[in-house]
Backbone bond lengths (Angstrom), bond angles and torsions (degrees), N, CA, C in turn:
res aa  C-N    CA-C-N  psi(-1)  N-CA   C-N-CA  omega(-1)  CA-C   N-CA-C  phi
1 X - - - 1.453 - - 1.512 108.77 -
2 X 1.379 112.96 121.83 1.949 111.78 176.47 1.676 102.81 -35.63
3 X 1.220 106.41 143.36 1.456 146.37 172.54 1.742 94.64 25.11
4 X 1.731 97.95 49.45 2.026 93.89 162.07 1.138 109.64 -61.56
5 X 1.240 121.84 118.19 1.543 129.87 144.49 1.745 136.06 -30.14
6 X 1.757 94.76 -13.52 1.347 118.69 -162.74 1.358 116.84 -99.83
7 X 1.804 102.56 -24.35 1.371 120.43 -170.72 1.439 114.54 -101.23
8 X 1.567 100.42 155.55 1.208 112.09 -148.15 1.689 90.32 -89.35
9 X 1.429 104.22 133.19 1.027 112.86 -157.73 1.729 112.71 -76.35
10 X 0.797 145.39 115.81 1.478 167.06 -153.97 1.504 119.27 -96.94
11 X 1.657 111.65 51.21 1.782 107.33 -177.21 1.563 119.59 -123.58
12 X 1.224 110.06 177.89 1.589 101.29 177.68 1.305 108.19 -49.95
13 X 0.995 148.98 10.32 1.825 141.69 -166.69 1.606 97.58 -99.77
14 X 1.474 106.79 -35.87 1.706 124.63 -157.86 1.231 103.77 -121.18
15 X 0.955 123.08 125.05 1.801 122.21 -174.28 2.080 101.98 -76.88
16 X 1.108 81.64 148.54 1.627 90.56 151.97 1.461 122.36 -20.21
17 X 1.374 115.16 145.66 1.555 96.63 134.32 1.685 131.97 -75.85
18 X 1.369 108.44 -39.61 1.639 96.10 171.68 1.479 116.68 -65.44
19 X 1.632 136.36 -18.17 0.875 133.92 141.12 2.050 126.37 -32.87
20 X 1.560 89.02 -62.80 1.606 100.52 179.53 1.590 113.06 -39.39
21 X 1.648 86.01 -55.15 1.805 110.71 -174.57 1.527 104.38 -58.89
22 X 1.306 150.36 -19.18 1.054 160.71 146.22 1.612 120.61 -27.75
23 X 2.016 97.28 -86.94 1.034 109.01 157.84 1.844 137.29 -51.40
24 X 1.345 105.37 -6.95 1.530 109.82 -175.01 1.934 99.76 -91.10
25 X 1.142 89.83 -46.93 1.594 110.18 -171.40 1.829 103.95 -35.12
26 X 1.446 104.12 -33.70 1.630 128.07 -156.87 1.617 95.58 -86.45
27 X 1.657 107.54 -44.67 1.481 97.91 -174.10 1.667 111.59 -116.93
28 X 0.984 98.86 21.72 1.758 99.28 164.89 1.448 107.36 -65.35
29 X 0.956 138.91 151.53 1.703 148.89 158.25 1.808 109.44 -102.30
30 X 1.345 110.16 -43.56 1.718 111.84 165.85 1.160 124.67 -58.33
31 X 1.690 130.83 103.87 1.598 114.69 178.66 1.428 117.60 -55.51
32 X 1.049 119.86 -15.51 1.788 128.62 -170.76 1.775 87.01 -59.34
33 X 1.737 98.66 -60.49 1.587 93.92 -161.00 1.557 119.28 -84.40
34 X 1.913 105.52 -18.19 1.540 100.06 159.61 1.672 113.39 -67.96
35 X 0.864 143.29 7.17 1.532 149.64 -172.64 1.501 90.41 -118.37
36 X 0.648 158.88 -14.43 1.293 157.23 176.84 1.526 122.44 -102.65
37 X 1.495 113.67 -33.22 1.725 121.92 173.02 2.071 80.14 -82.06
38 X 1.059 111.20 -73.26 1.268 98.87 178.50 1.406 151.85 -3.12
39 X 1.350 96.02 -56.33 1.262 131.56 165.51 2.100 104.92 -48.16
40 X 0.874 97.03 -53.38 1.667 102.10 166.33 1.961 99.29 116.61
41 X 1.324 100.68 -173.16 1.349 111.17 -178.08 1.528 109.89 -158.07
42 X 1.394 104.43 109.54 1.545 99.67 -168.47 1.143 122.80 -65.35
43 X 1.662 107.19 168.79 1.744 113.43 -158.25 1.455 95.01 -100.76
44 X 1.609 85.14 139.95 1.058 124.94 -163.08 1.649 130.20 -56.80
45 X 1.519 100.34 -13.39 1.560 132.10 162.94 1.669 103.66 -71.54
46 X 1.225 109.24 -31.61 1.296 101.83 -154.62 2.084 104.13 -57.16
47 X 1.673 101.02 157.31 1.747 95.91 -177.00 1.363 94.12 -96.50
48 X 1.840 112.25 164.44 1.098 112.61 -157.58 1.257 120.34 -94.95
49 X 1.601 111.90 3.31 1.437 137.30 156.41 1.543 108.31 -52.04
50 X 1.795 124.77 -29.54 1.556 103.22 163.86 1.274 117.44 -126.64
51 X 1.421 120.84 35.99 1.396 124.45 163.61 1.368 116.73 -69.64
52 X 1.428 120.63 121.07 1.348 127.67 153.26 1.438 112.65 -38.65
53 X 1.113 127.96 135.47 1.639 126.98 -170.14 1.444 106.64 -126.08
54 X 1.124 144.21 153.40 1.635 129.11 169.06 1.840 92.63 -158.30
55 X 1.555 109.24 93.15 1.639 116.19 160.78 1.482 113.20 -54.08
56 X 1.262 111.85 119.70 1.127 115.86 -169.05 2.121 97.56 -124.55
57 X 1.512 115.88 131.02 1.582 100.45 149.24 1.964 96.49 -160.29
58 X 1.877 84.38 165.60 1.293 65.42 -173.17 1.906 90.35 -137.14
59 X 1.159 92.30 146.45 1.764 101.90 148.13 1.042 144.33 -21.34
60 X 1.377 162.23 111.44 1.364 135.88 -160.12 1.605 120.88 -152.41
61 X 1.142 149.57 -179.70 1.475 129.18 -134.62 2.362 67.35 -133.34
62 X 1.125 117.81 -6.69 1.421 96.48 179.40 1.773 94.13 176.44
63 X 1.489 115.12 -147.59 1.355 102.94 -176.10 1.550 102.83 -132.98
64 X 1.487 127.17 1.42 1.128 128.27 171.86 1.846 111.71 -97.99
65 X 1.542 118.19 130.20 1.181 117.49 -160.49 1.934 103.50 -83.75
66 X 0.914 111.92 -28.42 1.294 124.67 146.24 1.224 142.09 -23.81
67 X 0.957 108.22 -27.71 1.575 126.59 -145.24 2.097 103.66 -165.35
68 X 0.853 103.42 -37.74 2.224 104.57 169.76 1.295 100.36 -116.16
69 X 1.099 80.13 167.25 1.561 108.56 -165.10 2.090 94.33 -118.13
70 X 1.345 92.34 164.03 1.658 107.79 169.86 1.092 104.66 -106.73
71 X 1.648 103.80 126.60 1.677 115.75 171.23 1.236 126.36 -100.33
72 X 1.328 107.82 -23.18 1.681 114.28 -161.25 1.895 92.23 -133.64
73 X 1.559 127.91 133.56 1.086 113.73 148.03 1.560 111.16 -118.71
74 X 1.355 119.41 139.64 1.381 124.56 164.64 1.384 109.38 -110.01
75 X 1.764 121.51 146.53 1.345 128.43 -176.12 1.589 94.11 -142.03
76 X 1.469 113.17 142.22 1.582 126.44 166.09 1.424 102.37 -129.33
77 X 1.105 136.11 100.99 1.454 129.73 147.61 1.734 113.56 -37.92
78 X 1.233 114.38 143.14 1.575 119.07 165.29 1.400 120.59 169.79
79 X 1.167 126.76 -173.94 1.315 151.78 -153.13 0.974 143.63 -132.09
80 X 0.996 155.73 -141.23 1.736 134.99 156.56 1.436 85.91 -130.85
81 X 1.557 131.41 -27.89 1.442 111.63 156.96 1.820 122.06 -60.72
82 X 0.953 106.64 -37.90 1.232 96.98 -166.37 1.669 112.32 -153.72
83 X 1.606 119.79 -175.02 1.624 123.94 177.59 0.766 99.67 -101.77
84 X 1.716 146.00 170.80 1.185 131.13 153.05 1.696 97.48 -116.01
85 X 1.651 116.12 89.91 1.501 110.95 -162.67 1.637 90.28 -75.57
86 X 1.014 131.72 -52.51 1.358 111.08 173.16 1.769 152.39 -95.15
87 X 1.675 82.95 47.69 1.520 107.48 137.95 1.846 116.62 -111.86
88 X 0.785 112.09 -0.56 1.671 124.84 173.53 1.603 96.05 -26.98
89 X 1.507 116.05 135.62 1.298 116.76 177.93 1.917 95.58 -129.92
90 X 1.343 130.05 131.67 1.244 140.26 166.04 1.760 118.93 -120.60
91 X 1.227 129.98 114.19 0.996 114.62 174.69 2.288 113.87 -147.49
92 X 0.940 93.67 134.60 1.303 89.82 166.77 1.414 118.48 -74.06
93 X 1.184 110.63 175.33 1.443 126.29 -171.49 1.358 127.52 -148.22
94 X 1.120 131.05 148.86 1.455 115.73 174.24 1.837 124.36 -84.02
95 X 0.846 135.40 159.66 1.113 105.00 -174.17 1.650 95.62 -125.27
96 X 1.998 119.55 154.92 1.243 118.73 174.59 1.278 119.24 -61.07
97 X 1.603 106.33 -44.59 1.525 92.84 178.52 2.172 120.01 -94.53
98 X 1.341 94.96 -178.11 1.578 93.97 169.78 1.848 108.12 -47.01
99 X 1.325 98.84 170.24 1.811 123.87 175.62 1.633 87.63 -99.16
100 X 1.375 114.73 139.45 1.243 130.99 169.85 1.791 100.96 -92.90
101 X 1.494 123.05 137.00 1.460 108.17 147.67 1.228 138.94 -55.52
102 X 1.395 122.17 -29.15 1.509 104.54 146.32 1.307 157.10 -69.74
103 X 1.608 103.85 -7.71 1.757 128.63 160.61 0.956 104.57 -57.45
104 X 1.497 123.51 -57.46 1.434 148.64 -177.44 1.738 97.76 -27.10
105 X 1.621 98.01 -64.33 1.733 103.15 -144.30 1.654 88.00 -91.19
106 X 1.251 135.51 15.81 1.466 130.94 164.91 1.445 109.67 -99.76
107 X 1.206 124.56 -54.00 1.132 115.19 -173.03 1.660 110.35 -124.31
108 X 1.430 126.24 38.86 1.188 136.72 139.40 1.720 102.21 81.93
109 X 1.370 118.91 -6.11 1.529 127.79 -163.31 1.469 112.02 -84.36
110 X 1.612 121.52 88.77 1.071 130.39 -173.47 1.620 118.71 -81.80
111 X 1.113 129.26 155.65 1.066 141.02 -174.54 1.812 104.90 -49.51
112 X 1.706 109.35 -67.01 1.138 77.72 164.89 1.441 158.06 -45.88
113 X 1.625 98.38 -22.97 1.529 99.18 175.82 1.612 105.12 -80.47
114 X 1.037 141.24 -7.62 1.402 110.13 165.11 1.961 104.28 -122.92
115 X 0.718 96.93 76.40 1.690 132.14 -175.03 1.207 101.11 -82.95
116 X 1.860 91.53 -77.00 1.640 115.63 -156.12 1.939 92.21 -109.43
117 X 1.314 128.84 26.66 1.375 135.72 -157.30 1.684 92.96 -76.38
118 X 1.333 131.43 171.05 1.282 124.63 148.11 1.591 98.52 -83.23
119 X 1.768 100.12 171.18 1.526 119.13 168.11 2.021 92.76 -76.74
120 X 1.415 101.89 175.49 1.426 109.21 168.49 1.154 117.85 -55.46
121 X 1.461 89.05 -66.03 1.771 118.92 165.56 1.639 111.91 -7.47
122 X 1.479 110.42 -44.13 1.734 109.45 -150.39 1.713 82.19 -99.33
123 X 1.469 130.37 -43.24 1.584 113.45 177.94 1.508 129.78 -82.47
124 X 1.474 104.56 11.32 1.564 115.41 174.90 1.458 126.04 -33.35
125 X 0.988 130.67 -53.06 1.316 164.32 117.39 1.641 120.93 15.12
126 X 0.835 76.03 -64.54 2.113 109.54 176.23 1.625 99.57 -86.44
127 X 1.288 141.73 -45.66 0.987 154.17 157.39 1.352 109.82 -37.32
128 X 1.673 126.02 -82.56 1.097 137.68 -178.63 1.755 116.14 -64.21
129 X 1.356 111.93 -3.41 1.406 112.36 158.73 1.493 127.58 -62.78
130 X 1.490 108.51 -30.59 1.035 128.90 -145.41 1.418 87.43 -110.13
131 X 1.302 126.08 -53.97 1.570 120.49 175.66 1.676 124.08 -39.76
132 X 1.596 87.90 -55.10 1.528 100.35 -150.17 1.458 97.51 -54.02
133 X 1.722 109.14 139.03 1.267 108.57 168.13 1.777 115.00 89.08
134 X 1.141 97.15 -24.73 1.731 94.26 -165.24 1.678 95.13 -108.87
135 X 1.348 113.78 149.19 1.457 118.93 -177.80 1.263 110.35 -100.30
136 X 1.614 134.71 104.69 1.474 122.73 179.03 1.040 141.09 -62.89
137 X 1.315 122.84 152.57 1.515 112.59 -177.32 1.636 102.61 -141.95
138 X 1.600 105.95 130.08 1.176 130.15 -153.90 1.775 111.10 -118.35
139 X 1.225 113.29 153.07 1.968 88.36 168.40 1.821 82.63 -126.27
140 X 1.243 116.61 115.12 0.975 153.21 -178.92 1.319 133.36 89.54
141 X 1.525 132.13 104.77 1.588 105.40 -127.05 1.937 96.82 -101.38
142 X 1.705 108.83 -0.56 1.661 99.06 171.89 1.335 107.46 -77.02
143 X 0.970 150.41 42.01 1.445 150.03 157.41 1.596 111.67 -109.09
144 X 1.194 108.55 -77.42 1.840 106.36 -169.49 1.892 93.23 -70.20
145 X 0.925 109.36 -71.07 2.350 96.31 -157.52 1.637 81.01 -55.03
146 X 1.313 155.79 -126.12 1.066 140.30 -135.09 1.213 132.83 -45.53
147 X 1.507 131.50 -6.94 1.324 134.47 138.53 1.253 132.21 -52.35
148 X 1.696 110.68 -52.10 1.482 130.32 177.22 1.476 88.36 -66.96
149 X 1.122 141.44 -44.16 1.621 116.89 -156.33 1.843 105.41 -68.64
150 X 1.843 93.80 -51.27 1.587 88.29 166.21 1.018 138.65 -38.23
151 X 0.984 128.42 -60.82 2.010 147.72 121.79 1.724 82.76 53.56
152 X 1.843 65.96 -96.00 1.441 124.90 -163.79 1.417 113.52 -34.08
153 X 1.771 113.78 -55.04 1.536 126.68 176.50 1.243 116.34 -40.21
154 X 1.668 110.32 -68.36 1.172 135.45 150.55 1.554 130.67 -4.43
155 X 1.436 116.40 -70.24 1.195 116.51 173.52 1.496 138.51 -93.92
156 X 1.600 97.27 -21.49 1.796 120.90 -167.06 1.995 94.03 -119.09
157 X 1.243 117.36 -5.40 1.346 121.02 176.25 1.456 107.09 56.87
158 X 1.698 123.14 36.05 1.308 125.59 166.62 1.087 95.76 -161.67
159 X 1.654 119.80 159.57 1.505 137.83 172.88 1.475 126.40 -89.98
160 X 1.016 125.89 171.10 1.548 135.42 169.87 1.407 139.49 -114.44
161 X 1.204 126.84 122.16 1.523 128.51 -158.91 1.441 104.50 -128.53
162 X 1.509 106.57 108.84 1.497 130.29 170.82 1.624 115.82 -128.16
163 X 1.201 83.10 154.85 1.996 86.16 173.00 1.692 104.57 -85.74
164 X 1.022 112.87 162.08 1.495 115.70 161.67 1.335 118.49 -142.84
165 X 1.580 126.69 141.16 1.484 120.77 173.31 1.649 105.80 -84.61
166 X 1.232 115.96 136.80 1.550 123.07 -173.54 1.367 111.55 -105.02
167 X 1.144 148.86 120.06 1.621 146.55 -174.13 0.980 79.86 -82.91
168 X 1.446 153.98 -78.35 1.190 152.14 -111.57 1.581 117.83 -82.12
169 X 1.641 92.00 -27.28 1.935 133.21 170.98 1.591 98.81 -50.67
170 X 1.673 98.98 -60.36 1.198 120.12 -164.18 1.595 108.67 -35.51
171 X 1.423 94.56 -82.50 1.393 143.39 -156.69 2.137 78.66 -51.95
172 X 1.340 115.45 -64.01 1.168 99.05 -174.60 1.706 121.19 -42.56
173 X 1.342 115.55 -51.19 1.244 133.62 172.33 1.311 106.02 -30.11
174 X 1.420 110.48 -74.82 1.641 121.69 174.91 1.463 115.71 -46.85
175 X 1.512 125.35 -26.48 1.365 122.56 168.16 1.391 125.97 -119.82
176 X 1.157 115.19 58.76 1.645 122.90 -172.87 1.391 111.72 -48.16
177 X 1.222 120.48 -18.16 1.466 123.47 -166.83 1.119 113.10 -125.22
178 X 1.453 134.07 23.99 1.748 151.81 -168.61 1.719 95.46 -77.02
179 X 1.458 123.85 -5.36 1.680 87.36 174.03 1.571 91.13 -124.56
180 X 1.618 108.99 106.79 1.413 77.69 173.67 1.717 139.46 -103.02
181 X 1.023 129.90 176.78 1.691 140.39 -154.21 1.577 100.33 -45.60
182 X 1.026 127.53 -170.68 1.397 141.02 177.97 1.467 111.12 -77.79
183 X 1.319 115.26 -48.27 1.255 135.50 156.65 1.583 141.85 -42.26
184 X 1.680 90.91 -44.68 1.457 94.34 170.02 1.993 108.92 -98.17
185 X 1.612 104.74 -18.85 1.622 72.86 137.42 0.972 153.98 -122.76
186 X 1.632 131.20 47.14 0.977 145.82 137.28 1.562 119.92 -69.75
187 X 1.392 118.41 1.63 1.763 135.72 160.72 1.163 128.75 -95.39
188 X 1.935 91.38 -3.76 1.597 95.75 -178.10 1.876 133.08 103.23
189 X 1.907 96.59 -9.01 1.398 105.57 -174.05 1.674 93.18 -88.28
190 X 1.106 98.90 125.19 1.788 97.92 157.32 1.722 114.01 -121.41
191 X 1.531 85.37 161.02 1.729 96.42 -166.80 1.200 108.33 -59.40
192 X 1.548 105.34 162.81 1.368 135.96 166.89 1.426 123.87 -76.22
193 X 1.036 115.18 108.51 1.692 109.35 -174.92 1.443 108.85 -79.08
194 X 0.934 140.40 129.43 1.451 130.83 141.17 1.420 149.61 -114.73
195 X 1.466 101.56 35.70 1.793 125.63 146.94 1.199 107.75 -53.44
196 X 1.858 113.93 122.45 1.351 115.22 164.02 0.759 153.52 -1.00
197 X 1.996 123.35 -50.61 1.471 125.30 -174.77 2.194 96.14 -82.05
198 X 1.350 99.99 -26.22 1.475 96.93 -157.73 1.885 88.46 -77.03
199 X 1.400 127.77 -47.14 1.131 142.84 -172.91 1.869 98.24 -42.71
200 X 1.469 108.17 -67.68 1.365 109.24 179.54 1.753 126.12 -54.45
201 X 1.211 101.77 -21.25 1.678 118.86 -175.06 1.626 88.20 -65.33
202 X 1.391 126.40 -52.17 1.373 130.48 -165.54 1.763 108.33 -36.09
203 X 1.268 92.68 -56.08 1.560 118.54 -164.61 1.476 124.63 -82.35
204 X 1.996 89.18 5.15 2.069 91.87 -170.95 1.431 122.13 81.02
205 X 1.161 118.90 -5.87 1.574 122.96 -170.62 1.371 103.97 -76.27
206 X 1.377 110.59 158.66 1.335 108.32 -152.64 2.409 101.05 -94.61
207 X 1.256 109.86 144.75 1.609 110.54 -170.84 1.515 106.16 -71.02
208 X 1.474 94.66 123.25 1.785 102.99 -174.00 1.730 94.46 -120.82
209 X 1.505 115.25 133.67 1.292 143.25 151.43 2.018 98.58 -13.35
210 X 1.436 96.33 99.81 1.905 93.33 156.35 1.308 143.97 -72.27
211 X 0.863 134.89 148.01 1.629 137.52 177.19 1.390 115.31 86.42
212 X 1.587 125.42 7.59 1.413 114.00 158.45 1.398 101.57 -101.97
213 X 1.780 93.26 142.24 1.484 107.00 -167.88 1.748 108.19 -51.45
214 X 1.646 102.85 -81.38 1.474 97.92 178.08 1.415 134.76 -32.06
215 X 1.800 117.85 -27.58 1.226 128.75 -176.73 1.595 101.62 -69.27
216 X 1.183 113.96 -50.42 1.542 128.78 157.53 1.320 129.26 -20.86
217 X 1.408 93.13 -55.67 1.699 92.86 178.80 1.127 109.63 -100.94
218 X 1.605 138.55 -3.00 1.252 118.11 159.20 1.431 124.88 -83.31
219 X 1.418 113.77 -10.85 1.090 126.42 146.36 1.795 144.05 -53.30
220 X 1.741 82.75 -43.11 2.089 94.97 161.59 1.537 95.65 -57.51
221 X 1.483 121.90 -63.30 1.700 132.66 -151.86 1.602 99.56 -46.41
222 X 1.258 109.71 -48.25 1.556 108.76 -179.10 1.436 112.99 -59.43
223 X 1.438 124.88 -59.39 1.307 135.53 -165.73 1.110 105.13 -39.45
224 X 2.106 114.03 -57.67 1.259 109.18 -160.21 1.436 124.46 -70.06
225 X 1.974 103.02 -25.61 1.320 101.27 172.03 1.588 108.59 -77.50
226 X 1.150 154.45 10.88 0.894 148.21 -159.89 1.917 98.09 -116.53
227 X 1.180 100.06 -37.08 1.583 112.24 172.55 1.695 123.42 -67.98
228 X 1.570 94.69 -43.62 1.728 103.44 168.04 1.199 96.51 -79.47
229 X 1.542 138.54 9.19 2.012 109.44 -172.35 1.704 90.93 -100.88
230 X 2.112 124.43 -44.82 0.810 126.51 156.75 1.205 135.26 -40.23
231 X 1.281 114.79 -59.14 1.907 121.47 -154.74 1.649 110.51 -116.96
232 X 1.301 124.16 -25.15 1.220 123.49 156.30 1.600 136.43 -93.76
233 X 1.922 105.51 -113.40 1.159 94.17 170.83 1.923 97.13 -169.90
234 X 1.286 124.32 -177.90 1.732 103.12 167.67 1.787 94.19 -94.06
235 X 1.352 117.51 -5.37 1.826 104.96 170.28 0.960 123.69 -96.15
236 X 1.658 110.22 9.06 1.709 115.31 168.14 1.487 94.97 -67.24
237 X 1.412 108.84 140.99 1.569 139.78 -179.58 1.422 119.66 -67.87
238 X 0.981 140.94 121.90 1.410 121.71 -149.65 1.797 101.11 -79.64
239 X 0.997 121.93 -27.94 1.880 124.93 174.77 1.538 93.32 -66.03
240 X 1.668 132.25 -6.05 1.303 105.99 160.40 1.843 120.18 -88.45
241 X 0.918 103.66 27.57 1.513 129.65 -173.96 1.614 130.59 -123.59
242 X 1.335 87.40 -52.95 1.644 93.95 -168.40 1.382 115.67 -84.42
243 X 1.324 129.82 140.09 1.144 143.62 -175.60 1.623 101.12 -95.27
């Protein structure tokens, strides 16, 4: 988004990301993730009419990556032309640590269902198919890149560094002034939400079921095109986006 306050600032001091993706490619030790810096990271000029897109969110045993685990991942490949609903990827997971009862009662993911779950570990693969190459887009971006990096620490004993476009970033951007003062509501203004289901209501999109991962990200996929059809453009630059 022009002159976000939010975004990570992008100058000769700080390399690129396809720069970054360069230098990572060199010191990865995991082929998963040298195949993956490899894979490249598009330039940053590029318009967002041909960015590879891949909605990504996931499930999670709490909100500290530290401390929860990921239960659920959902993936949508797409475009600003289009979804690709059938490449849609859904899968449970097992998670390292215990299921909390309140994970439980958010996103419905009972013990039995990850019983017989794979570890991450075993869909990595399937995972990194879906990455390589494609730039994610998340609506809130401390959940999936600092989850996935834990993941990542965890099993491959190194982390992962991607950009991501955030709707949720967005939507703040677009409402700098969504909580308002004591004053203005006692005038009657009340805040702006910008959690997903309320974010999409903005735009007419139609109300989809929360807390399943895949439902999630076909839900980000819409927002964002629905956000570049309103408030940007398909020749907004994708580094005017990505965090």
């Amino acid at each position: 988004m022009p002159n976000n306050p939010e975004r990570e600032d992008v100058t000769s001091a700080k390399p690129t990301w396809p720069e970054q993706y360069r230098e990572l490619a060199h010191q990865a030790t995991s082929p998963l993730l040298k195949a993956f810096y490899e894979a490249g990271c598009v330039d940053p000029d590029m318009p967002m009419s041909d960015v590879p897109l891949l909605a990504m969110d996931f499930e999670t045993t709490g909100l500290d990556p530290n401390e929860h685990s990921i239960v659920s991942i959902g993936l949508v490949p797409f475009t600003l032309g289009g979804i690709q609903l059938g490449r849609c990827w859904h899968q449970v997971v097992r998670p390292k640590l215990p299921l909390h009862q309140t994970s439980i009662e958010v996103h419905g993911i009972t013990h039995s269902d990850i019983d017989n779950a794979p570890d991450l570990a075993e869909v990595m693969d399937k995972l990194f198919s879906y990455l390589n190459g494609r730039i994610p887009v998340v609506h809130y971006r401390d959940i999936e890149r600092p989850f996935l990096n834990v993941a990542l620490q965890w099993r491959l004993g190194e982390g992962i560094r991607f950009p991501v476009i955030d709707t949720m970033a967005i939507e703040a951007h677009l409402h700098p002034d969504r909580r308002p003062g004591r004053w203005q509501r006692l005038l009657g203004k009340k805040p702006v939400s910008i959690r997903l289901a309320d974010s999409r209501q903005r735009y007419g999109l139609p109300h989809y079921a929360s807390h399943n991962a895949l439902i999630d990200a076909i839900g980000t996929a819409e927002l964002l095109q629905a956000q570049i059809h309103h408030h940007f453009g398909p020749t907004t630059p994708v580094k005017d986006l990505w965090l």
